[in-house]
C-alpha positions as CSV (number, residue, x, y, z in Angstrom):
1,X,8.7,2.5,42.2
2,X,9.2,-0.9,40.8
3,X,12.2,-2.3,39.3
4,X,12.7,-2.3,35.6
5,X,12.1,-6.5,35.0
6,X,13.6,-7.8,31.9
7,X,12.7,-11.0,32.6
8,X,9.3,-9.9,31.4
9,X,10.1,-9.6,27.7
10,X,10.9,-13.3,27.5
11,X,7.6,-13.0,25.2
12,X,9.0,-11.1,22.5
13,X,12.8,-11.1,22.6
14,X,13.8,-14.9,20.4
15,X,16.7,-16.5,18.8
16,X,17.8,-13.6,16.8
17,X,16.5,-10.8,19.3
18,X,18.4,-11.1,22.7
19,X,20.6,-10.2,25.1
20,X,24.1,-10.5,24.9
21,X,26.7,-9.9,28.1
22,X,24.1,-6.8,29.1
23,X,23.4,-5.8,25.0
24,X,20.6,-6.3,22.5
25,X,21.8,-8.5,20.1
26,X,20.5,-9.2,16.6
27,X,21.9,-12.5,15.9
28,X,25.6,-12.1,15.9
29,X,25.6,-8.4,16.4
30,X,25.0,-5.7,18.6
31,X,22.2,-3.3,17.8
32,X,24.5,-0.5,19.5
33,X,27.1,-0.9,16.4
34,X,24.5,-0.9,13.9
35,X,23.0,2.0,15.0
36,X,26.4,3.8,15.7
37,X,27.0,3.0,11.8
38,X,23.8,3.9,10.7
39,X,22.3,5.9,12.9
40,X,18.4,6.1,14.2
41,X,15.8,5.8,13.8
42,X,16.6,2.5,11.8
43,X,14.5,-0.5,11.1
44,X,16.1,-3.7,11.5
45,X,15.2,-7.3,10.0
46,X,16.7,-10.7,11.1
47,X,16.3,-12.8,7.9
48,X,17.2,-15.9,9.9
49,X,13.8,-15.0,11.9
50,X,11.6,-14.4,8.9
51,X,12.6,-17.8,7.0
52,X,12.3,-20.1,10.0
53,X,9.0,-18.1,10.8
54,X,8.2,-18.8,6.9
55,X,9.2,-22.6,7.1
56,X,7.4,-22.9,10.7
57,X,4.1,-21.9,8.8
58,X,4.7,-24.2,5.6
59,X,5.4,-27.1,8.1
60,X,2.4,-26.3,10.2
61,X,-0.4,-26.4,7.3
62,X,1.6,-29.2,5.8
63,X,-1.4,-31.5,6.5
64,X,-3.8,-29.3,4.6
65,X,-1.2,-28.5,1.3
66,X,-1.9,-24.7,1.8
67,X,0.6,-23.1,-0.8
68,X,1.5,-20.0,1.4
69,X,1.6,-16.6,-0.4
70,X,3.5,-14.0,1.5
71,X,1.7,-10.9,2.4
72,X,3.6,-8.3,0.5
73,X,1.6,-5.2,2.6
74,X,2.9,-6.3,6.1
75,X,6.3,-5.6,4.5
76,X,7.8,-4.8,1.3
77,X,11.5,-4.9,1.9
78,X,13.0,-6.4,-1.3
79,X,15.9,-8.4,0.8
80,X,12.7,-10.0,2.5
81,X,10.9,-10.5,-0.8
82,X,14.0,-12.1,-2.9
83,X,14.7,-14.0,0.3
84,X,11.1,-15.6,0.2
85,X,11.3,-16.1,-3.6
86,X,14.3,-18.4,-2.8
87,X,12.3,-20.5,-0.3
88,X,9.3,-20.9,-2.8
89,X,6.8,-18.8,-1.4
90,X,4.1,-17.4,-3.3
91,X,2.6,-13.6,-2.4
92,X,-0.2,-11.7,-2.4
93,X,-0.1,-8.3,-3.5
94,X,-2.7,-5.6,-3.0
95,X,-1.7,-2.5,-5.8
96,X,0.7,-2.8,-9.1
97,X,3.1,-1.7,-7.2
98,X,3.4,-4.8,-4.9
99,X,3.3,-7.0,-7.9
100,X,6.4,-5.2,-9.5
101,X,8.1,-5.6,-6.2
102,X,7.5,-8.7,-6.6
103,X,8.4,-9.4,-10.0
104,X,11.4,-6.9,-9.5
105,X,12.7,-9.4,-6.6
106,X,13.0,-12.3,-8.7
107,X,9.1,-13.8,-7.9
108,X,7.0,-15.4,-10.7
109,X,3.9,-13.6,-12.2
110,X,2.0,-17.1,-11.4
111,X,2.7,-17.4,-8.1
112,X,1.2,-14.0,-7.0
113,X,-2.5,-13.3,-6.0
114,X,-3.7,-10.0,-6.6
115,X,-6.5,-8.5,-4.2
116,X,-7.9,-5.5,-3.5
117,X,-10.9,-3.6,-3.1
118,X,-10.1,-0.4,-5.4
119,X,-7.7,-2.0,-7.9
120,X,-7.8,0.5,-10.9
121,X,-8.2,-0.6,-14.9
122,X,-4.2,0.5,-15.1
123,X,-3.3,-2.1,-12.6
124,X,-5.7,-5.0,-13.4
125,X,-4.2,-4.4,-16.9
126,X,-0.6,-4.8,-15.5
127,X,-1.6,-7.7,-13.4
128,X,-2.9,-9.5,-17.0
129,X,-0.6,-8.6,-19.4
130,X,2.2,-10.1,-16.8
131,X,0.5,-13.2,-16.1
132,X,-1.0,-12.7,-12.7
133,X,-2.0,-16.3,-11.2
134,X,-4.9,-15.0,-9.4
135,X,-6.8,-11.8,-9.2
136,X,-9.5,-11.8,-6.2
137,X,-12.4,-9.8,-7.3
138,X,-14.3,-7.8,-4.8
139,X,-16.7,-5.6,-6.9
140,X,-19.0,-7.2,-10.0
141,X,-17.2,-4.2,-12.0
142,X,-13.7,-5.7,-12.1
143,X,-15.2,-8.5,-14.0
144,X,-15.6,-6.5,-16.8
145,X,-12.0,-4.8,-16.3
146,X,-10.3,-8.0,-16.5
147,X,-12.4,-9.1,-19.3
148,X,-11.3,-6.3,-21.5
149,X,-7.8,-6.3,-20.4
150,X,-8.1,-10.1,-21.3
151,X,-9.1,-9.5,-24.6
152,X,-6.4,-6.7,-25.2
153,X,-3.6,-9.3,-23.6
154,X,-4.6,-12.1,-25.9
155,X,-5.0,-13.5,-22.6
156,X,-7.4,-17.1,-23.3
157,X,-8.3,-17.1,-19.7
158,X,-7.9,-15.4,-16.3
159,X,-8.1,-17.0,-12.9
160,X,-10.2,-15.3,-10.6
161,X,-11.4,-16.3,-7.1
162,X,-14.7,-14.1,-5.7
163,X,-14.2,-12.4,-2.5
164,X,-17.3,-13.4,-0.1
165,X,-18.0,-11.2,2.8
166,X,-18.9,-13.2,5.1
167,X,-20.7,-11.2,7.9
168,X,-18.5,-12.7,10.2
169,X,-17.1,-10.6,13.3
170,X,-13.6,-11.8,13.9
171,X,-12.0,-11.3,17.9
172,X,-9.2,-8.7,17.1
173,X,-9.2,-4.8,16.9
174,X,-12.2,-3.1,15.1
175,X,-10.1,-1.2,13.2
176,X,-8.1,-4.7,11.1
177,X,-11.6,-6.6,10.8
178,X,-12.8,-6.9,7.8
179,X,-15.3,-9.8,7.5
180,X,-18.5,-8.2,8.8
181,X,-21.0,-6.8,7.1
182,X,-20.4,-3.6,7.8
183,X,-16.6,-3.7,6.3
184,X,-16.0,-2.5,2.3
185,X,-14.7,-6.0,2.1
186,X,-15.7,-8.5,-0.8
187,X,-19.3,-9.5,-1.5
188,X,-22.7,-11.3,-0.4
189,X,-23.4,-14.5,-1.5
190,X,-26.0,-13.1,-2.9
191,X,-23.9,-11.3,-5.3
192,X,-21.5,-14.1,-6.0
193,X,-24.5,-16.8,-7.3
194,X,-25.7,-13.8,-9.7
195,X,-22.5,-13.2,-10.8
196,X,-21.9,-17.1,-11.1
197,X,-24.9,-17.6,-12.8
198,X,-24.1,-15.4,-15.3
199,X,-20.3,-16.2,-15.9
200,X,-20.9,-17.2,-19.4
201,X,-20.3,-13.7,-20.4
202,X,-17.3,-13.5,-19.4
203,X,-15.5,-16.0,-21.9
204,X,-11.6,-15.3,-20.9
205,X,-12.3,-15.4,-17.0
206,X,-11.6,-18.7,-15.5
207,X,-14.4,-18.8,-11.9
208,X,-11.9,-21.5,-10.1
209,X,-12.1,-19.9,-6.5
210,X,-13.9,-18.6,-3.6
211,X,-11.8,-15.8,-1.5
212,X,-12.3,-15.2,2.1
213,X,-10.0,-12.9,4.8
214,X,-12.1,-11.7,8.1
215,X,-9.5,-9.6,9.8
216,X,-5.8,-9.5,11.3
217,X,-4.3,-10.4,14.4
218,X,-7.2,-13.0,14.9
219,X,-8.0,-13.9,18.6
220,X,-8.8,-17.2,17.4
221,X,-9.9,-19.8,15.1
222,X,-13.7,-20.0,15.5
223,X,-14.4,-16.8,13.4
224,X,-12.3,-18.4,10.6
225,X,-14.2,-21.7,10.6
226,X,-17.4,-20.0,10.5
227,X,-16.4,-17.9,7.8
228,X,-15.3,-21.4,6.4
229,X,-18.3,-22.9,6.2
230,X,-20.4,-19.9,4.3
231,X,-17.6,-20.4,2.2
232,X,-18.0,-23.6,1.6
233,X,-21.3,-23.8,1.1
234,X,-21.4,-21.2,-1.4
235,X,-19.1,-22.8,-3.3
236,X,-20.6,-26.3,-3.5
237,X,-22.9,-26.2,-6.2
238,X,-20.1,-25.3,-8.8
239,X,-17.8,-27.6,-9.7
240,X,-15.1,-25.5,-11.2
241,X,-14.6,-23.9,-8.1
242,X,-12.0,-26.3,-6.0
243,X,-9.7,-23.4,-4.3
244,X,-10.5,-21.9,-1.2
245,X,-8.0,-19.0,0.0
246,X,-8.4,-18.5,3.6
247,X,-7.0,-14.9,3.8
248,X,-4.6,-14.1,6.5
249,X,-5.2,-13.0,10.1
250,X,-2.6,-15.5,11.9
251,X,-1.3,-13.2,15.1
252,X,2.2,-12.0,16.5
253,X,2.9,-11.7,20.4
254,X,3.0,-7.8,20.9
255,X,3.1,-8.0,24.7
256,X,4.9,-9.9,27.1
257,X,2.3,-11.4,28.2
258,X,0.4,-12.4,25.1
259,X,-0.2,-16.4,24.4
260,X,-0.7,-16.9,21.0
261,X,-3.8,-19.5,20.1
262,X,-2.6,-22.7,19.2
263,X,-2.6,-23.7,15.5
264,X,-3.0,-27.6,15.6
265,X,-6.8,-28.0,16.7
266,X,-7.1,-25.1,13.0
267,X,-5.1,-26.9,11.4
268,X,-7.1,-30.3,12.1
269,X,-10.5,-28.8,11.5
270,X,-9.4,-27.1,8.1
271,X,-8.6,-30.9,7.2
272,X,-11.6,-32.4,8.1
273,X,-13.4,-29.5,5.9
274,X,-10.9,-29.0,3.0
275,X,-10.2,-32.6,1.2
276,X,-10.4,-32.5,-2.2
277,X,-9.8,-28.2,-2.3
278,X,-6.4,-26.4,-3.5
279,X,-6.0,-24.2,-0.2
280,X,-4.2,-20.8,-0.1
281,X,-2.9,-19.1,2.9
282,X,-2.1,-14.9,3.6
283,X,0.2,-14.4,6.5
284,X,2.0,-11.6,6.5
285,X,2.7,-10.4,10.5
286,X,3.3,-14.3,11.5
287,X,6.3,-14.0,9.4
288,X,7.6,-10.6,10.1
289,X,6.6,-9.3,13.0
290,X,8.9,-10.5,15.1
291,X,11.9,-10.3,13.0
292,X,11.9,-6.6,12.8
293,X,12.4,-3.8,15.7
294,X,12.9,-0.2,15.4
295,X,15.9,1.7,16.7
296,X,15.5,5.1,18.0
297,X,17.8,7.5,20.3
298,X,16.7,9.6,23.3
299,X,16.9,13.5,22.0
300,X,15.6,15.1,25.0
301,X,14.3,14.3,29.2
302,X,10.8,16.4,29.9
303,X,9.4,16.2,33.6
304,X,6.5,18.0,33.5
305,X,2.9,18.0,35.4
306,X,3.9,15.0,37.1
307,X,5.1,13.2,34.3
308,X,8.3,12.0,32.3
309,X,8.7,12.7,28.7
310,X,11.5,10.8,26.6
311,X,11.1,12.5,23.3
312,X,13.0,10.4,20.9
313,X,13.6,10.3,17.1
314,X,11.3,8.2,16.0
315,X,7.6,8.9,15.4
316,X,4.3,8.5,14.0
317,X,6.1,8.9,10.9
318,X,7.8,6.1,10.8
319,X,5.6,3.5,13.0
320,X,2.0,4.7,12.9
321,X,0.3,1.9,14.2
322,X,0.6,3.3,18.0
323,X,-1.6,6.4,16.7
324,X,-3.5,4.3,14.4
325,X,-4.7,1.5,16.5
326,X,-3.3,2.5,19.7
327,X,-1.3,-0.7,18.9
328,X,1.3,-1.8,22.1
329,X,5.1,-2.2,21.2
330,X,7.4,-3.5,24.3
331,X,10.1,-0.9,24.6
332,X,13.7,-2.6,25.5
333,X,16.6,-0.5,26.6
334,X,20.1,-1.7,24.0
335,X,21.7,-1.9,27.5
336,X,20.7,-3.8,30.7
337,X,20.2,-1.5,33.7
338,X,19.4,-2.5,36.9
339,X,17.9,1.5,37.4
340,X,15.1,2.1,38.9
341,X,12.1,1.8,36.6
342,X,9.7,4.9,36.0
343,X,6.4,5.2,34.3
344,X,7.1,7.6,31.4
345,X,5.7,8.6,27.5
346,X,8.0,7.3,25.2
347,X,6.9,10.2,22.6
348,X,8.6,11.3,19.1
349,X,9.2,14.9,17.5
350,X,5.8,15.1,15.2
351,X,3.8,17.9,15.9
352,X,1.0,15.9,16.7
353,X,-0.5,15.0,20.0
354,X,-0.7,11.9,19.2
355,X,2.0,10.6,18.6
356,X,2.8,8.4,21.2
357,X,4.7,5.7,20.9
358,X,4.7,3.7,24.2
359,X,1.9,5.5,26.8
360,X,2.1,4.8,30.6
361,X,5.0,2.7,30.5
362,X,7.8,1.6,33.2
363,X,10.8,1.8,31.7
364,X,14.1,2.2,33.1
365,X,15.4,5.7,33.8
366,X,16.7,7.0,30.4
367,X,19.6,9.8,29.5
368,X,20.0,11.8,26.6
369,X,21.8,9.7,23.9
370,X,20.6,6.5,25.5
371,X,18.8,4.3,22.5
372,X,15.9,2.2,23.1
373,X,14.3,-1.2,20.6
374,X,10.5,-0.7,19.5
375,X,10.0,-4.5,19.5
376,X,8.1,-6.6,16.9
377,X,7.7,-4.2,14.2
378,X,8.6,-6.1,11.2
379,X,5.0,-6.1,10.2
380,X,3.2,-2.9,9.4
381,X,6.4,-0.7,10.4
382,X,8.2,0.6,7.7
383,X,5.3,-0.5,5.4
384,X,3.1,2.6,6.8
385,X,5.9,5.3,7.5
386,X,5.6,8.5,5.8
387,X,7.2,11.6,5.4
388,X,4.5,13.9,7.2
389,X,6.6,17.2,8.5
390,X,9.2,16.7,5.8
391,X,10.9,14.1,7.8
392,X,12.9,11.7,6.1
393,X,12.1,8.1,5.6
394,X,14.3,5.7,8.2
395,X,17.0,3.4,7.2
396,X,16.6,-0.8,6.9
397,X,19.1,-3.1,7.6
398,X,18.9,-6.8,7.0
399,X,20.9,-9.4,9.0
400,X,21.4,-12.0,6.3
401,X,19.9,-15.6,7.1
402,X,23.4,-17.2,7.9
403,X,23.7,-14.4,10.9
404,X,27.1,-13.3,10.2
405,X,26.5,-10.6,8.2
406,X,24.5,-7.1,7.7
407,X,24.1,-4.8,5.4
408,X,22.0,-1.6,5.1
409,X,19.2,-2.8,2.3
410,X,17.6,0.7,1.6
411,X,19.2,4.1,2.8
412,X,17.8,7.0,4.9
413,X,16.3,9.5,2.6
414,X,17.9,12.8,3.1
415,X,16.0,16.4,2.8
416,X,16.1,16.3,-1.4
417,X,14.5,12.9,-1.6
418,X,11.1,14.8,-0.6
């Protein structure tokens, strides 16, 4: 059997992430205090990682003026939010909830977008009495909604941008596309030059945008530019409409082997195609992903029909996108072993078969007690956990931005929280 490598997580381990005299360090501590403290499963956030991630991005799309709004859904964690808010970003929200997270962290009603496919009349109301700066409208319907919650707001206008499906097949999972015609994503163009034709009906409702946003985790950029382009063309006729929000999709390195697509040659060709439009940007896993892991502990050691079982104490319930999207996390050991490596399950205690958490895997030879890192799940992590089987809800702690310091940001839920 092989040898357990570490040098092959050089991919996803970074400046806050590393190893430390033989231990997982987050920044200036050791994962194996914090989760002696805390206890596991825990989800922890480097905010050092997230705002450099966060300022990375701004600097990038510099040349284009793309005002970036965070992607509330990849992660919600108010530290996160308020620490954004203080850096300027703008977000983009997909329920009322998200917008009073928002709002709750310190963000301004203007700077948030609100999208959505099913947004109900209680929340567009909530989105226009508080002065949402954008809604993105994705069913003819809603334009009625925010019409009458206009009216009821003495609201003069409302700044919408249409969502236009594309029919664009992005390069990334089937499950996280969204821009082909078969998704329940936005609308023709058919649909948007009836609706445009038509928008003198709609008196308070300001048409100023055109909304696209093919998928996640995007292979690369030629989906995106295609999708551009329909874009663009649809909204050339109007002159009101001079904002073009490109969605999300920018990707996070999952694997240790994964080369992200480079940004400067999308970055070049948005400029060549955007002068003269206000461009708005969605990333949400570029900035968190890889300033979050999860920390579990080994409860039990199962050999059985030929394999190795480490059942730990994190599951499905608390990262589902394993049994989701059969989504890969690396698996790192808080303490450097030179052991022998074996392929094993890394499984949790749901009683589900499928939750799996790391399938196949080498990983060094584990003990009861022994905790292990679920890297790169500050995206999509504690943002999908649930409390199926009555299990609590982990713990989050956030490493503040300077490094020195951590502090648990929301506690374990005990039985009563239920």
């Amino acid at each position: 059997m092989p040898p357990f490598c570490l040098c092959r997580w050089r991919m996803v381990l970074n400046a806050s992430f590393r190893y430390v005299d033989g231990s997982l360090w987050v920044d200036d501590f050791a994962l194996g205090a914090i989760a002696g403290e805390v206890g596991t499963p825990v989800y922890v956030y480097s905010l050092r990682r997230v705002l450099d991630n966060y300022r990375r991005l701004r600097q990038t799309f510099a040349p284009v003026s793309a005002q970036l709004h965070y992607s509330v859904k990849a992660n919600g964690n108010a530290a996160i939010l308020g620490a954004l808010v203080e850096q300027g970003s703008s977000f983009d929200c997909v329920s009322g909830g998200e917008i009073q997270r928002v709002l709750a962290a310190g963000g301004a009603a203007r700077q948030i977008v609100f999208a959505g496919v099913g947004k109900t009349r209680a929340e567009i109301d909530y989105a226009v009495e508080r002065g949402v700066g954008w809604l993105n409208v994705e069913n003819a319907l809603e334009l009625d909604y925010i019409q009458a919650a206009a009216e009821r707001a003495g609201a003069e206008t409302v700044r919408v941008a249409l969502r236009l499906n594309p029919q664009v097949t992005a390069n990334t999972h089937p499950k996280i596309a969204t821009g082909h015609g078969g998704a329940k994503f936005g609308m023709t163009a058919e649909v948007i030059h009836d609706l445009l034709a038509k928008r003198g009906i709609y008196p308070r409702i300001h048409f100023a945008g055109i909304h696209i946003h093919i998928g996640s985790q995007l292979g690369d950029s030629q989906a995106t530019l295609d999708a551009l382009e329909k874009a663009l063309d649809l909204a050339g006729p109007y002159r009101q409409i001079r904002t073009i929000n490109l969605g999300g999709g920018l990707p996070a390195a999952y694997r240790f082997d994964d080369t992200l697509p480079p940004l400067d040659g999308l970055v070049s060709a948005l400029a060549s195609r955007l002068c003269g439009y206000h461009v708005l940007l969605e990333p949400g896993r570029a900035i968190v992903a890889d300033a979050g892991l999860l920390l579990t502990e080994v409860l039990y050691v199962k050999r059985q029909a030929g394999q190795i079982f480490y059942i730990v104490d994190a599951g499905m319930t608390d990262l589902l996108r394993p049994a989701l999207y059969d989504a890969h996390h690396e698996v790192l050991p808080l303490c450097k072993t030179s052991a022998v490596g074996e392929v094993a399950q890394l499984v949790g205690p749901v009683c589900e078969s499928t939750d799996v958490l790391a399938r196949d895997r080498l990983l060094p030879r584990l003990q009861v007690g022994d905790r292990v890192a679920l890297m790169t799940t500050g995206a999509y992590g504690m943002a999908m956990a649930n409390t199926y089987n009555a299990r609590p809800l982990p713990a989050e702690v956030v490493v503040d931005e300077n490094g020195e310091a951590w502090r648990v940001s929301r506690a374990r839920d005990s039985w009563d929280d239920g």
